[in-house]
N, CA, C and O of each residue as an XYZ file, in Angstrom:
668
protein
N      24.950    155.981     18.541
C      24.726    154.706     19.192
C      25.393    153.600     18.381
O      25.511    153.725     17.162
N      25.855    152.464     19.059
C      26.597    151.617     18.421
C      25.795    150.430     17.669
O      24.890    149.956     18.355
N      25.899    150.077     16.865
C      25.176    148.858     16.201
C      25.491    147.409     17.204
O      26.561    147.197     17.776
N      24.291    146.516     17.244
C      24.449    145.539     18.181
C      24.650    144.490     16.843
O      24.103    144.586     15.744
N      25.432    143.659     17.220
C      25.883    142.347     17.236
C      24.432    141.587     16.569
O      23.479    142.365     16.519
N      24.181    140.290     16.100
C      23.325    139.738     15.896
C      22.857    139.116     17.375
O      21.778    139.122     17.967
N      24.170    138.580     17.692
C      24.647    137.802     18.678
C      24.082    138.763     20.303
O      23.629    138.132     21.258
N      24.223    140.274     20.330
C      23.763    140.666     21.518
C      22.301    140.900     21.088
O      21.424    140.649     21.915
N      22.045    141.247     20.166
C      20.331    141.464     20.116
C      19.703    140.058     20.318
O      18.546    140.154     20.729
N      20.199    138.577     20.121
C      19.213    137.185     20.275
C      19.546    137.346     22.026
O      18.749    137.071     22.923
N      20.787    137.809     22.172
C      20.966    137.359     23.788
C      19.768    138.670     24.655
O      19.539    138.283     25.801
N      19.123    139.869     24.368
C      19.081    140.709     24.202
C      17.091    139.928     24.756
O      16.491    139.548     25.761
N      16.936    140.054     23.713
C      15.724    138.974     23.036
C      15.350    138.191     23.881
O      14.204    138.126     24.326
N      16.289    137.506     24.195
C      16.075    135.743     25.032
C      16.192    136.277     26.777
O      16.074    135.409     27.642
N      16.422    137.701     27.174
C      16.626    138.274     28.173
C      15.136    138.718     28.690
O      14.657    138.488     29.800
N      14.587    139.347     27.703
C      13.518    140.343     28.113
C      12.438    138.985     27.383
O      11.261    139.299     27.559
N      12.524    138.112     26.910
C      11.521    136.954     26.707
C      11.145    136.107     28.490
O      10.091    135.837     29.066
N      12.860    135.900     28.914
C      13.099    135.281     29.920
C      12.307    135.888     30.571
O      11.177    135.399     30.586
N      12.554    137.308     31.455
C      11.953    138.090     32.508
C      10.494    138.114     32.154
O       9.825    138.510     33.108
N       9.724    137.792     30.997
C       8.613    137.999     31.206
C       7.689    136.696     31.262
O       6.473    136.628     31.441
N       8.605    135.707     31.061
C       7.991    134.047     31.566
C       8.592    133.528     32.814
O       8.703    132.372     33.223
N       9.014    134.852     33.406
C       9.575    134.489     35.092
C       8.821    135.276     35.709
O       8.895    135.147     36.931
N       7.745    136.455     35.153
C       7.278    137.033     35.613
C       5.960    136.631     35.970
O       5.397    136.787     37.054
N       5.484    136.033     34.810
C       4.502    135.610     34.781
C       3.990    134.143     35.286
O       2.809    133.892     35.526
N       4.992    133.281     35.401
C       5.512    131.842     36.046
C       4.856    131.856     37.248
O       3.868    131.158     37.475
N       5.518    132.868     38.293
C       4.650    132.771     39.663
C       4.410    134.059     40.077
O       5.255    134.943     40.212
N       3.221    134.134     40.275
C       2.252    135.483     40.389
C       1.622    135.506     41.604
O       0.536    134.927     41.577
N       2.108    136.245     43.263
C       1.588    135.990     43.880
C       0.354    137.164     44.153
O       0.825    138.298     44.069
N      -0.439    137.153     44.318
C      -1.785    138.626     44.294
C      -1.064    139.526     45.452
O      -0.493    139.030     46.424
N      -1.176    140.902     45.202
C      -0.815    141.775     46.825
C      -2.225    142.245     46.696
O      -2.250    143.305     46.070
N      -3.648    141.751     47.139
C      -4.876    142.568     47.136
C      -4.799    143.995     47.257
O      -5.149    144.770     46.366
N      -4.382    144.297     48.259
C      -4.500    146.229     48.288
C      -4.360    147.014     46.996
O      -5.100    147.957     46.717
N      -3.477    146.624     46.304
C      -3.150    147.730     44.771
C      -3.592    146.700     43.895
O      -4.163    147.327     43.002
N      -3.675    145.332     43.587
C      -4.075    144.446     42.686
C      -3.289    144.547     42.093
O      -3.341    144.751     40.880
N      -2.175    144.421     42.852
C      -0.549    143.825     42.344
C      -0.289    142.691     42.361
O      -1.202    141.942     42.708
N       1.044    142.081     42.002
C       1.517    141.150     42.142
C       2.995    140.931     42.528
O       3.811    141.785     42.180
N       3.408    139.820     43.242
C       4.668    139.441     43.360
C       5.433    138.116     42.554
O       5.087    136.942     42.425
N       6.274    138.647     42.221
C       7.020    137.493     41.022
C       8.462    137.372     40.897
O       8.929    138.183     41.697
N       9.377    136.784     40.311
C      10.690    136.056     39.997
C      11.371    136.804     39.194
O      12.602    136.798     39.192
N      10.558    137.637     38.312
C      10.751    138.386     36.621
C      12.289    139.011     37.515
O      13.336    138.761     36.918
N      12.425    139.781     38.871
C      13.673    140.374     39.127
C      14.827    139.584     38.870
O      15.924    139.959     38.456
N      14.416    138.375     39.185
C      16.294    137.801     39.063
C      16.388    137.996     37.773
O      16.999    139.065     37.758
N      16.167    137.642     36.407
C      16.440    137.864     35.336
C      16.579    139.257     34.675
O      17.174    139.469     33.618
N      16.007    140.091     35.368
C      16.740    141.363     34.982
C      17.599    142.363     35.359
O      18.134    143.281     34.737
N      17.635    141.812     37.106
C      18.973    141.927     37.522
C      20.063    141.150     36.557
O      20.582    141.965     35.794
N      20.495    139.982     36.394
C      21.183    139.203     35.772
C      21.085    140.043     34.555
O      22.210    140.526     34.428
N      20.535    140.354     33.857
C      20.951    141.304     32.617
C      21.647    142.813     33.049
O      22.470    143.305     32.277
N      21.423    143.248     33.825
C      21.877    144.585     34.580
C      23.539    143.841     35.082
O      24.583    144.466     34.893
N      23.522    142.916     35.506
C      24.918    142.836     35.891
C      25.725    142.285     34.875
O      26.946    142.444     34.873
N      24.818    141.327     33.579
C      25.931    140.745     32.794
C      26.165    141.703     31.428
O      27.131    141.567     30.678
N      25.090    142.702     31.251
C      25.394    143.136     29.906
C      25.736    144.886     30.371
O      26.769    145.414     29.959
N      24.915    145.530     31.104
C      24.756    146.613     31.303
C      23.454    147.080     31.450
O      22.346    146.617     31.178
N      24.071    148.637     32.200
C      23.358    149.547     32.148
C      21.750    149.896     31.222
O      20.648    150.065     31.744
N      22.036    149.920     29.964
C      21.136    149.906     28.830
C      20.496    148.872     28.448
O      19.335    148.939     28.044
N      21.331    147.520     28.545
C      20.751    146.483     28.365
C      19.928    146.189     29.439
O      18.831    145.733     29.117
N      20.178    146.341     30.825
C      19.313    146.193     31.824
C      18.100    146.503     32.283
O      17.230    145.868     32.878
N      18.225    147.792     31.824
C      17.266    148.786     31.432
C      15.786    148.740     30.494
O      14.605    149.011     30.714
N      16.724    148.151     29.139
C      15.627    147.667     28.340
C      14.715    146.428     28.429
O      13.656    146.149     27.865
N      15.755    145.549     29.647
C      14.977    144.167     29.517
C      14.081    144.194     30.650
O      13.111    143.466     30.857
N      14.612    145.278     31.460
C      13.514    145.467     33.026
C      12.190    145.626     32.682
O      11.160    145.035     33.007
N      12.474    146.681     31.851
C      11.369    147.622     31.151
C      10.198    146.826     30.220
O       9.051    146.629     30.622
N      10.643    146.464     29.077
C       9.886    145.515     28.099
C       9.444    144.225     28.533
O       8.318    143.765     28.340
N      10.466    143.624     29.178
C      10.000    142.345     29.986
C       9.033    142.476     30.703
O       8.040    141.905     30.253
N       8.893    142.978     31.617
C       8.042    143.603     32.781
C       7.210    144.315     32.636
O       6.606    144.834     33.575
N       6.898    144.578     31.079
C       5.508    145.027     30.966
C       4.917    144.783     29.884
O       4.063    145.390     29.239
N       5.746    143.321     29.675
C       5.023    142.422     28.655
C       4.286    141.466     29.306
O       3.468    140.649     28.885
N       4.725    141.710     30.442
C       3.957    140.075     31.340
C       2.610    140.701     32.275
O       1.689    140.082     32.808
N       2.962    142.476     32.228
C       1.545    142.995     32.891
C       0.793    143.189     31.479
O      -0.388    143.443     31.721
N       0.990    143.169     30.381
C       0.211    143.472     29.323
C      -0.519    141.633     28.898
O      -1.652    141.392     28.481
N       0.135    141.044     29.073
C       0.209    139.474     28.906
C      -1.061    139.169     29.907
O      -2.009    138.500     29.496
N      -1.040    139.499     30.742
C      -2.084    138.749     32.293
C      -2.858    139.123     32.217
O      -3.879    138.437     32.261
N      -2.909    140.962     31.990
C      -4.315    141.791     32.021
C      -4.342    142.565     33.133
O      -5.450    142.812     33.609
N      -2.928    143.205     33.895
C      -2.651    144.292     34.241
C      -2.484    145.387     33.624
O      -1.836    146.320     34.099
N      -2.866    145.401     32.859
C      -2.488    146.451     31.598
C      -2.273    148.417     32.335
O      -1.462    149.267     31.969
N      -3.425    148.520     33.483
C      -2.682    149.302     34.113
C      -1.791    149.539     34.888
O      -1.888    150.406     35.755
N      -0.639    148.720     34.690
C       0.437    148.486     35.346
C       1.521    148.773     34.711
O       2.527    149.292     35.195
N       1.276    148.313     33.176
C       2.415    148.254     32.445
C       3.098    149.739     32.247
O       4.144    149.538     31.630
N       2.976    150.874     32.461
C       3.202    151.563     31.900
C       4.181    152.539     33.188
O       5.077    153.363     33.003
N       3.555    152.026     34.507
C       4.461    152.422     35.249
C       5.755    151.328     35.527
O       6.853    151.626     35.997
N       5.461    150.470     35.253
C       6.490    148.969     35.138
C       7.539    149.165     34.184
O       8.693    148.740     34.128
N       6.981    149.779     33.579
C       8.084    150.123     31.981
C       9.217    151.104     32.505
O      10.370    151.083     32.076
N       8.707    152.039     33.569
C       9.371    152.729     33.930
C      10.209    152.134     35.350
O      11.437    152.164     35.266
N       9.850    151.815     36.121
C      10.472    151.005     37.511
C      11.236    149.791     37.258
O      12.357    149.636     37.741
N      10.783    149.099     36.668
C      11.797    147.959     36.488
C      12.585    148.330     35.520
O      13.611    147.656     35.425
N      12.420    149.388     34.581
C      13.694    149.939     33.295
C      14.499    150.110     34.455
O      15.558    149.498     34.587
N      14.038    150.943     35.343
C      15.436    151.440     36.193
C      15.845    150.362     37.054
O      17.000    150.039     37.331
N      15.102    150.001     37.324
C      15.799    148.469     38.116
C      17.010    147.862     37.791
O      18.007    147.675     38.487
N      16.780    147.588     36.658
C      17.854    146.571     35.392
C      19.200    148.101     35.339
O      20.370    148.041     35.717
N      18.513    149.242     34.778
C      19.708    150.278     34.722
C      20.637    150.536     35.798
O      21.846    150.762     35.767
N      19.542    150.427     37.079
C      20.562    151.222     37.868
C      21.470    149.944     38.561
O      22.459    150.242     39.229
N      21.120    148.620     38.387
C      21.309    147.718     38.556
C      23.054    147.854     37.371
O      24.181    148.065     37.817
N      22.813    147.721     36.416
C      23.995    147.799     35.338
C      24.718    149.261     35.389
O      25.906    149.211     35.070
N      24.385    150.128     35.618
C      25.379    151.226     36.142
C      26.114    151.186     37.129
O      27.272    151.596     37.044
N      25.557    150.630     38.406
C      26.653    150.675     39.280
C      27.874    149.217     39.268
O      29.063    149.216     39.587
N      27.106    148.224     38.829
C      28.084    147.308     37.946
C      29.214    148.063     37.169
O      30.417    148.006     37.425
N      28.685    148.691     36.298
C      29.694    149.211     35.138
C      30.648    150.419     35.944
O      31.838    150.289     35.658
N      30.400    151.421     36.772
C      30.560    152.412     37.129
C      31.484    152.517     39.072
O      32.396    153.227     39.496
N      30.890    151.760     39.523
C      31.664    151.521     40.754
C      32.089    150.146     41.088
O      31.738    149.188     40.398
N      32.866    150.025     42.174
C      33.980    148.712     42.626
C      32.903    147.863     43.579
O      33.434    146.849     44.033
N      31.610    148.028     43.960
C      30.608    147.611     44.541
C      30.538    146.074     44.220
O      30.407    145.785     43.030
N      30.605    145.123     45.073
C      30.591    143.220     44.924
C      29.163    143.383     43.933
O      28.436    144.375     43.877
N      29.044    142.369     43.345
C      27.813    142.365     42.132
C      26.583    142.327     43.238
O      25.584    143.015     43.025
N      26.668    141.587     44.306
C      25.304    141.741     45.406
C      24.843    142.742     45.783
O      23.699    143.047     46.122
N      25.948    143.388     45.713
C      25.415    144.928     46.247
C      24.534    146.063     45.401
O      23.689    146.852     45.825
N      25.152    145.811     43.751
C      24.609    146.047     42.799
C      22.992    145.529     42.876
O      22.020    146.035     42.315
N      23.041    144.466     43.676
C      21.878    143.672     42.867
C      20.687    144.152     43.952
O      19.461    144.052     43.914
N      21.166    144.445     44.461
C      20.433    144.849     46.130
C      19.690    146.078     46.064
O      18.494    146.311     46.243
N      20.770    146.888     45.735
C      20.399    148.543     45.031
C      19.012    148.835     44.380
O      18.020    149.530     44.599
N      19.640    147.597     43.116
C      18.383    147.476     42.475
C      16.862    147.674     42.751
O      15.976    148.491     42.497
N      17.071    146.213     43.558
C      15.722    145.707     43.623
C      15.058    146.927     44.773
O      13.841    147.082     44.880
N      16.077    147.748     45.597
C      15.739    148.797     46.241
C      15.212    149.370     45.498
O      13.993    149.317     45.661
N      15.573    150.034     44.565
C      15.141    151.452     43.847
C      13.334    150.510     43.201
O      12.243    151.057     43.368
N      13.463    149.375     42.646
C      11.897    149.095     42.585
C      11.048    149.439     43.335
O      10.019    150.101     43.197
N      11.603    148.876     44.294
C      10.567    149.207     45.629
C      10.336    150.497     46.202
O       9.512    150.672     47.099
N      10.920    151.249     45.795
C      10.390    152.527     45.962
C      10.019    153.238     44.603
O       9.449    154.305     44.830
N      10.145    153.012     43.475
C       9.705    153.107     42.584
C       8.285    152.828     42.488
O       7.507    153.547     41.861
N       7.891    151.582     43.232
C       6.623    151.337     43.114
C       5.470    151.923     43.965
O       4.282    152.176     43.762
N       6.347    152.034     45.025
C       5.716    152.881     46.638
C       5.735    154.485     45.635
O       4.574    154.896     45.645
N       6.338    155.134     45.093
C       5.579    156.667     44.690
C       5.078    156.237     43.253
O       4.312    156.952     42.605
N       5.475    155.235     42.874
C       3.842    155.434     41.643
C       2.654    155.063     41.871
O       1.669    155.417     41.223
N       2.677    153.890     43.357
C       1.396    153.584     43.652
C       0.786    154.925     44.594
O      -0.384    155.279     44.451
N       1.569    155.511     45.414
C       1.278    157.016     45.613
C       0.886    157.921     45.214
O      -0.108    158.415     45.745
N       1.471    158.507     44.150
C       1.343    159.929     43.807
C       0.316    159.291     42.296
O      -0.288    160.198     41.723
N       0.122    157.850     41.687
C      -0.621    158.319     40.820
C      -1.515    157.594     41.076
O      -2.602    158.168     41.146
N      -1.526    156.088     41.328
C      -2.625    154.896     41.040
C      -3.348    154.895     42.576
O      -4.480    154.474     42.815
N      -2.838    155.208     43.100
C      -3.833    154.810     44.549
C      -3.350    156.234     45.756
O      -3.551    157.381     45.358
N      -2.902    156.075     46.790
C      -1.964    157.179     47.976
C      -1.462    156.581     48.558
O      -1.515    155.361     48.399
N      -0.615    157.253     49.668
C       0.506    156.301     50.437
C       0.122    155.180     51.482
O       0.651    154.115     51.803
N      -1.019    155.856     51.882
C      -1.528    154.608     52.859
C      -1.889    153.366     52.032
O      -1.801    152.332     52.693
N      -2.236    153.215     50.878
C      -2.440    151.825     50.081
C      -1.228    151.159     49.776
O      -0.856    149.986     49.796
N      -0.601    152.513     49.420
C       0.848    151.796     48.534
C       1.709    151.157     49.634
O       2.429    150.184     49.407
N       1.624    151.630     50.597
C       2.901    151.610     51.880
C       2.746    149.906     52.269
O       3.604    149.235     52.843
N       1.090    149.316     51.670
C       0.983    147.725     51.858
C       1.610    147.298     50.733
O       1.858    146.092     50.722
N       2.070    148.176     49.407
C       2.718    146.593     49.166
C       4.073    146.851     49.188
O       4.783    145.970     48.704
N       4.823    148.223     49.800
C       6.158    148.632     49.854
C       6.494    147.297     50.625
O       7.700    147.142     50.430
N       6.198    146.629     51.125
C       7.248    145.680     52.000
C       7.450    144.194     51.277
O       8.479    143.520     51.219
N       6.006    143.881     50.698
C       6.139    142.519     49.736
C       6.960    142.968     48.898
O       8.045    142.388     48.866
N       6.755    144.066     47.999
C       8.066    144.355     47.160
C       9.653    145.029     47.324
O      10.464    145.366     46.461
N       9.714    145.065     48.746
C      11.104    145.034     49.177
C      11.400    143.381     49.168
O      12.472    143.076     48.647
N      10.627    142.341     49.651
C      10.986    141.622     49.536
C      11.027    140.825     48.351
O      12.022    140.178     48.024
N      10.110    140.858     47.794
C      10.513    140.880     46.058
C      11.613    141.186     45.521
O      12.183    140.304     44.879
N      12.342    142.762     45.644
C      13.372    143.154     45.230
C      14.523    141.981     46.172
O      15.325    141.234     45.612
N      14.382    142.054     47.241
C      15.911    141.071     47.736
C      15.772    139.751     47.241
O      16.831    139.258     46.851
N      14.830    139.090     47.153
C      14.816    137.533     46.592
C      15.415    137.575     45.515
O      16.449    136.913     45.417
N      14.826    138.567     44.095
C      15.584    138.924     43.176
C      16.533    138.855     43.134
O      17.024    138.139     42.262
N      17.346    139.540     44.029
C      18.865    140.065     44.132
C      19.657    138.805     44.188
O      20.489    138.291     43.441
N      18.952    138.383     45.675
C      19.921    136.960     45.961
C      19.818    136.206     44.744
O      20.870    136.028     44.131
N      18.693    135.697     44.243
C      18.854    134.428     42.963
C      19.923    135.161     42.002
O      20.889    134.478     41.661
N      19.847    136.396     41.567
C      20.305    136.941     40.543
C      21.948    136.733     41.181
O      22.743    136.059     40.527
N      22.344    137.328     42.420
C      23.710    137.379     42.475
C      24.243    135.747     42.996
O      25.422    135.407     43.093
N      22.953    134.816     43.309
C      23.532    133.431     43.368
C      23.937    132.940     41.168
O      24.509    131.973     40.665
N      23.529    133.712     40.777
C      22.844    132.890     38.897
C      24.188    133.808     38.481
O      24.680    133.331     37.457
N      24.909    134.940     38.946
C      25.427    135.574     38.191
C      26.660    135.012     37.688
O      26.857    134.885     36.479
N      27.846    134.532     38.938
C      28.671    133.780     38.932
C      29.101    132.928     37.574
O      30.020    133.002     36.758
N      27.928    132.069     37.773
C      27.983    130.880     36.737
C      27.933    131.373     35.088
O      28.687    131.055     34.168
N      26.330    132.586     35.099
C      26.404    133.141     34.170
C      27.434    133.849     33.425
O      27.470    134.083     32.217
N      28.347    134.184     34.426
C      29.385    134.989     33.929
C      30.623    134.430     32.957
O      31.308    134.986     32.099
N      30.601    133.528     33.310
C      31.569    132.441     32.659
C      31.536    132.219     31.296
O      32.516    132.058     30.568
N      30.276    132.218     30.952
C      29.887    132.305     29.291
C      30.454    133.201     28.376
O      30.477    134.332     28.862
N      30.931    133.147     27.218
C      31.581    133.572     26.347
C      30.345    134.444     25.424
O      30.615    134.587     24.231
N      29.187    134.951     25.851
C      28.212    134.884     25.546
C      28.020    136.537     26.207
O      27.299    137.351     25.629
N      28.539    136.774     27.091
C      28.561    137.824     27.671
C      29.711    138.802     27.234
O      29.554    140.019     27.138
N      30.718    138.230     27.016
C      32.015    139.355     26.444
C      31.463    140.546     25.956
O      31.456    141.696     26.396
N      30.946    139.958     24.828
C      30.655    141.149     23.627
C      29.889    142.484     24.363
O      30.155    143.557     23.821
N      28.918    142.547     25.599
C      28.715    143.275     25.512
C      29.731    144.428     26.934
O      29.386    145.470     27.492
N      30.567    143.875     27.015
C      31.427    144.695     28.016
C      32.667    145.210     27.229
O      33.664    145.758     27.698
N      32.424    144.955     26.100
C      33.463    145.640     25.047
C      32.943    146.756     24.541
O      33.581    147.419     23.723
């Protein structure tokens, strides 16, 4: 594994800090699973498209289940660690890996959450008839995500701040 930069670990840092005071910022309740809906996606999409794969990954992951450990979802965090890791990953793989417009990337994403969340609220925390209520708030969760993230990416991209980690 390659040694990070000072410079990508603060950006790194200030990523998975971000996603979890966007997560936690606006919290809307989904009663059925005693979930929630929140913002935390655009910012870790935006790390999935500006740094990568791994980086996306890690900030989905830690972010997103610093802000269910933070609130007092605490049984959340642990499948969160896992769904939004992949969020941010699969989000930065197909960035890195195919010719796909960054929206499309970002779209993917917030897809694979949403079903990420529909079989963990399934097969472990509740069954499909519970989970299947909040599969749709968090499809729409995942696209709001997407859009802010692929409206934020643009601009973000421009920064000299991002190079380092596409090298």
């Amino acid at each position: 594994m390659k040694k990070l930069t000072t410079r990508q670990l603060t950006t790194l840092a200030m990523f998975i800090a971000l996603t979890t005071v966007a997560t936690i910022l606006i919290q809307i309740p989904i009663p059925a699973t005693k979930g929630y809906l929140n913002i935390g996606d655009t910012i870790l999409i935006c790390a999935g498209l500006l740094m990568g794969k791994i980086a996306g990954g890690i900030v989905g992951g830690l972010g997103s289940a610093l802000a269910d450990l933070i609130t007092g979802y605490t049984y959340y965090a642990p499948i969160t660690l896992v769904v939004k890791g992949l969020e941010g990953f699969v989000t930065g793989l197909l960035r890195e890996k195919t010719s796909l417009p960054h929206f499309a990337c970002a779209i993917v994403g917030g897809l694979v959450m949403a079903v990420g969340y529909l079989l963990a609220e399934g097969l472990i925390l509740y069954n499909f008839g519970t989970a299947i209520l909040s599969f749709f708030p968090n499809i729409l969760q995942g696209l709001a995500g997407s859009i802010l993230a692929s409206l934020l990416y643009p601009a973000l991209k421009k920064s000299s701040i991002f190079e380092t980690f596409s090298k």
